[in-house]
C-alpha positions, -999 to 999 in steps of 0.1 A, spaced: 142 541 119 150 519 149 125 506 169 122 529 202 115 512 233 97 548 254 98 527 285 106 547 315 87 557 355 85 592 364 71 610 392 36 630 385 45 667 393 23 675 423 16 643 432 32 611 452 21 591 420 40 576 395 38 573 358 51 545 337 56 558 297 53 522 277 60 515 240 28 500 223 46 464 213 15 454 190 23 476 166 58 460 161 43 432 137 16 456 120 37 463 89 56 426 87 48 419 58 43 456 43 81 444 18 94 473 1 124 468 -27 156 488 -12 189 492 -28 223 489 -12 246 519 -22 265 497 -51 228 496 -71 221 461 -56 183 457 -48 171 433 -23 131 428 -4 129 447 32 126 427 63 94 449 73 81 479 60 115 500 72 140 469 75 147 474 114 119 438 121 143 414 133 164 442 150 133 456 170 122 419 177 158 416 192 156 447 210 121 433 230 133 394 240 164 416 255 145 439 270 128 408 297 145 387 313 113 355 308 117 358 271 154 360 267 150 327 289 131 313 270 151 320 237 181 306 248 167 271 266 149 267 228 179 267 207 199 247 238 166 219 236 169 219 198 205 216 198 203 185 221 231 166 226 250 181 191 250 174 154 272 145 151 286 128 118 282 94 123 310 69 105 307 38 122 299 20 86 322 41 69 355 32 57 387 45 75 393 67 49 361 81 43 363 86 85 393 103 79 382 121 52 350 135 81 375 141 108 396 166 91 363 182 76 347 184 111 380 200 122 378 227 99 344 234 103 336 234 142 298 224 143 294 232 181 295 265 167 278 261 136 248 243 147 241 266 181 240 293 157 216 281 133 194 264 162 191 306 175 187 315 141 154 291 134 138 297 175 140 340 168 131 339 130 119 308 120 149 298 92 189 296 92 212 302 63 241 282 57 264 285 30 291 259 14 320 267 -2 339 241 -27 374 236 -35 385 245 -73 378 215 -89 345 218 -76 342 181 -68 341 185 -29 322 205 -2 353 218 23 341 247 41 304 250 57 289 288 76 268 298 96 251 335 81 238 353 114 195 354 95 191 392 110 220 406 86 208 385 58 181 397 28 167 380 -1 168 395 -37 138 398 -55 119 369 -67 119 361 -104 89 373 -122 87 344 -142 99 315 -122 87 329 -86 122 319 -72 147 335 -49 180 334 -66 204 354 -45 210 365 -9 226 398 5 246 393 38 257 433 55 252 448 86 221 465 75 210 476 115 231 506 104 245 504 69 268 529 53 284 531 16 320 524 33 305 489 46 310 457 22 277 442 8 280 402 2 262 388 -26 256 349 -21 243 328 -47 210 307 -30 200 272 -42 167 265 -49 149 265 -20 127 241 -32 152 218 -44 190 227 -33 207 194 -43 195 191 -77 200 231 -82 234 219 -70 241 192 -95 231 213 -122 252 240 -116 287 218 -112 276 194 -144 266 163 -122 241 139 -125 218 139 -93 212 105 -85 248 98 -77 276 123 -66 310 129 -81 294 118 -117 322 135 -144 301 163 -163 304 198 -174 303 224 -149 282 254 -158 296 278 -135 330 288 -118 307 300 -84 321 279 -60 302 294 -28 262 286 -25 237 298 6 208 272 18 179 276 33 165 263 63 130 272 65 104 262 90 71 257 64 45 291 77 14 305 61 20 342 60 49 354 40 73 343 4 101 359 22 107 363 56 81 344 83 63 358 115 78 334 139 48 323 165 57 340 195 44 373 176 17 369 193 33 377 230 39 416 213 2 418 197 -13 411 230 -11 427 263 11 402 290 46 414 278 41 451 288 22 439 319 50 416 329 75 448 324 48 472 344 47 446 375 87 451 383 90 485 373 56 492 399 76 469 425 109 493 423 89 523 426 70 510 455 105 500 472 128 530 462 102 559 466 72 547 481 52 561 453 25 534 436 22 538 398 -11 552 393 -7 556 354 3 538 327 13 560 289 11 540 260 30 554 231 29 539 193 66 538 180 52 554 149 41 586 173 76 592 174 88 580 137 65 605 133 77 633 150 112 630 141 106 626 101 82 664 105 115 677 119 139 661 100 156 647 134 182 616 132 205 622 160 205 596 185 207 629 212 188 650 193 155 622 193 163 613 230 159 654 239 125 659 221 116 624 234 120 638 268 103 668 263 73 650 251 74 626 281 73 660 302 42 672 287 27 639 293 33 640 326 19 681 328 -15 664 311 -15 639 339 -15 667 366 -41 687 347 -66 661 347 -62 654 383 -72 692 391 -90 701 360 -103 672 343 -84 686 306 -87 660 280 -53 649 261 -60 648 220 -38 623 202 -28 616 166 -43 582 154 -29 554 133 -53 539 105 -46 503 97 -38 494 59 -72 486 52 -84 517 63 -114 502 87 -95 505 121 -78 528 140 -61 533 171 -47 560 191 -8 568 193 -12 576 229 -34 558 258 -33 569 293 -50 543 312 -53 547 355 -46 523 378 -65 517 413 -34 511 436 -55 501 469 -66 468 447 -27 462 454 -15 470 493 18 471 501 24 468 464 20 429 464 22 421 430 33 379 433 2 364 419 3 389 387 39 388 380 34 348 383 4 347 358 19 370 329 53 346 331 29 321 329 15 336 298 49 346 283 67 308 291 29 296 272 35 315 240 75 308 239 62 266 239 87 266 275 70 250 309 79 272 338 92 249 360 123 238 335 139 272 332 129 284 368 109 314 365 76 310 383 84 336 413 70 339 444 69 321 479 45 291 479 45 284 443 34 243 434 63 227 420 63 193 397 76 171 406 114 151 396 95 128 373 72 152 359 101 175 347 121 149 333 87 140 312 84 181 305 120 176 291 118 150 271 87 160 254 106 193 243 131 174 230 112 155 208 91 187 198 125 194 179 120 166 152 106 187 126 138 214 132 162 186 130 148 173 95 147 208 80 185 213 95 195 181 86 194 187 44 223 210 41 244 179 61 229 153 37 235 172 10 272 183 21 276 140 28 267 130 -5 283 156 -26 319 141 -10 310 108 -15 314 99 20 294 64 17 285 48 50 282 83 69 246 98 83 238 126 103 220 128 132 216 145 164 207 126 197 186 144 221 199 140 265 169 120 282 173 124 322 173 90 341 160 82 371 182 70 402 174 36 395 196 37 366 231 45 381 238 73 358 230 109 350 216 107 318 216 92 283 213 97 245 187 89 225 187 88 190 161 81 166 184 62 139 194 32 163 171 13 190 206 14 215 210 37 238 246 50 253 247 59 290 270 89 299 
């Protein structure tokens, strides 16, 4: 099912209290790596991103849901996409630089690389594929496959290798929707896999040889080396939805609006496990949209009847539990926790809402002061030099990115032959006034520098 964000503030009958009904986000990542085998309605199988294939649309569904995170998202893939992946032909011949400048036309890497820079900062790898002309002897198109609508086949039981990719709109598949089958090199090695497949020799391109099959469109990965999974990695801001400041950071401006529209304090806060309501739904056989939203709402009501109960009559509200795969711990579904509003007068929440996006720009590897969220009225602020330092120091944090990113470009360059070329991708370093100009490349493949 999809993941169901609960979140909501009502009004306490009987009381000028509020309650705010929250989604338990740690359980989000409990069953990541819990892969089942599913199969696509034409009999093709392929490994489940997550124990009910909805992971990388429910980790979607929480950077939208705040406004730090979805920050922070976007400035990563803009930092790692620096100043764009360039082609470089300068000790190329003219016709080889021809040869890049019709290629690069065809295939727009603005687009391209933004996507794949999104792609590795949400899910920690990128899949591009490359299509080749008849002959086979040249590389002319290059993609971009969005990773969430992409799954890997089953490994091979006796080599351990992922052969094949499936690329559909599997958020909400249907029999009438086209399923994409994509070939995947090696992982380990996708130029020689290459080589071997179109009858080349790999230590030189373009080599005249047998070709051993008439596929002429291949998928490669971009992976960013993890410990935790074969298939599909736990990117490392997973840990912002196993812990607490992501629900407090949403709690501190819904508490503000409710102080400001009704003058009400939220006194309780309802956390709900998504699987309470998996739950519920799957007893009753429930999979309209409307349908879950009513009995959602009716369960939210007698929620907020408990809450009035145990402010006259002390009743105590029993809750399924969910047991964790190894059986040893357990936790509620629901947890009512209270909340002492005279620790907060006037509802002054500044200091709070400042330390969680602290917490949240912390685990997402962004400083505060470069995307400008650290609210409040008399916050510290660095200083010009110290943010141009900040920026430049996320910038080169992008080196590993760029070498993983890099193969499908060096691969694609030597395939054609294109002798002389190299890619690279300088990063912007800020100047100082000193200077006379705004800014600069960099580039780690020449000591020069080119002012702009």
């Amino acid at each position: 099912m999809d993941y169901i964000d609960s979140f909501s503030v009502h009004s306490v009958p009987q009381t000028n209290v509020r309650a705010a009904i929250v989604t338990k986000t740690n359980t989000v990542f409990r069953e990541a790596n819990n892969l089942n085998i599913a199969t696509v309605p034409d009999g093709r199988q392929y490994v489940t991103w997550g124990d009910d294939d909805m992971l990388p649309y429910n980790i979607l569904d929480l950077i939208e849901a705040d406004e730090t995170v979805s920050t922070c998202q976007i400035f990563n893939a803009e930092v790692c996409y620096g100043a764009g992946l360039q082609y470089c032909t300068k000790d190329a011949s003219e016709e080889v630089a021809a040869q890049v400048a019709d290629f690069l036309l065809d295939n727009p890497m603005p687009d391209y690389f933004l996507g794949v820079c999104q792609d590795f900062k949400h899910y920690n790898f990128a899949i591009s594929v490359i299509i080749l002309n008849d002959a086979g002897d040249k590389i002319v198109e290059l993609h971009r496959k969005p990773a969430c609508y992409c799954r890997f086949c089953p490994a091979d039981e006796k080599t351990g290798r992922i052969s094949k990719i499936l690329f559909a709109p599997f958020r909400a598949l249907t029999p009438q929707d086209a399923v994409e089958e994509i070939e995947l090199l090696d992982p380990r090695s996708p130029w020689r896999d290459l080589c071997e497949r179109m009858g080349i020799r790999a230590s030189r391109s373009n080599a005249a040889g047998a070709t051993r099959t008439k596929c002429r469109k291949f998928a490669i990965l971009s992976r960013f080396p993890g410990v935790d999974s074969m298939y599909y990695p736990i990117p490392h801001y997973a840990a912002l939805f196993k812990g607490n400041w992501y629900n407090i950071k949403r709690l501190i401006g819904e508490a503000k609006l409710s102080k400001l529209k009704n003058a009400a304090p939220i006194k309780y806060v309802i956390e709900v496990s998504s699987r309470y309501w998996d739950n519920i739904f799957s007893r009753r056989h429930i999979v309209d949209s409307k349908e879950q939203e009513k009995i959602m709402n009716e369960k939210k009501r007698e929620m907020l009847e408990f809450l009035t109960n145990i402010e006259n009559t002390g009743t105590v509200l029993f809750t399924p539990k969910s047991i964790s795969l190894d059986g040893k711990g357990e936790s509620p579904d629901i947890t009512v926790t209270s909340i002492d509003s005279k620790t907060k007068e006037g509802g002054d929440w500044e200091s709070d809402i400042a330390e969680a996006v602290n917490m949240v720009c912390f685990t997402m590897r962004v400083h505060s002061n470069l995307v400008g969220s650290v609210p409040g009225k008399s916050q510290t602020n660095n200083s010009g030099s110290d943010k141009r330092e900040l920026y430049t120091i996320a910038q080169a944090l992008q080196k590993p990115y760029h070498d993983i990113l890099f193969l499908v470009h060096e691969i694609i360059i030597r395939y054609n032959g294109w002798k002389g070329v190299h890619v690279d991708c300088p990063f912007i370093q800020l100047t100082t006034l000193d200077e006379h100009t705004d800014s600069k490349k960099v580039t780690t493949n020449a000591t020069n520098t080119n002012p702009e």
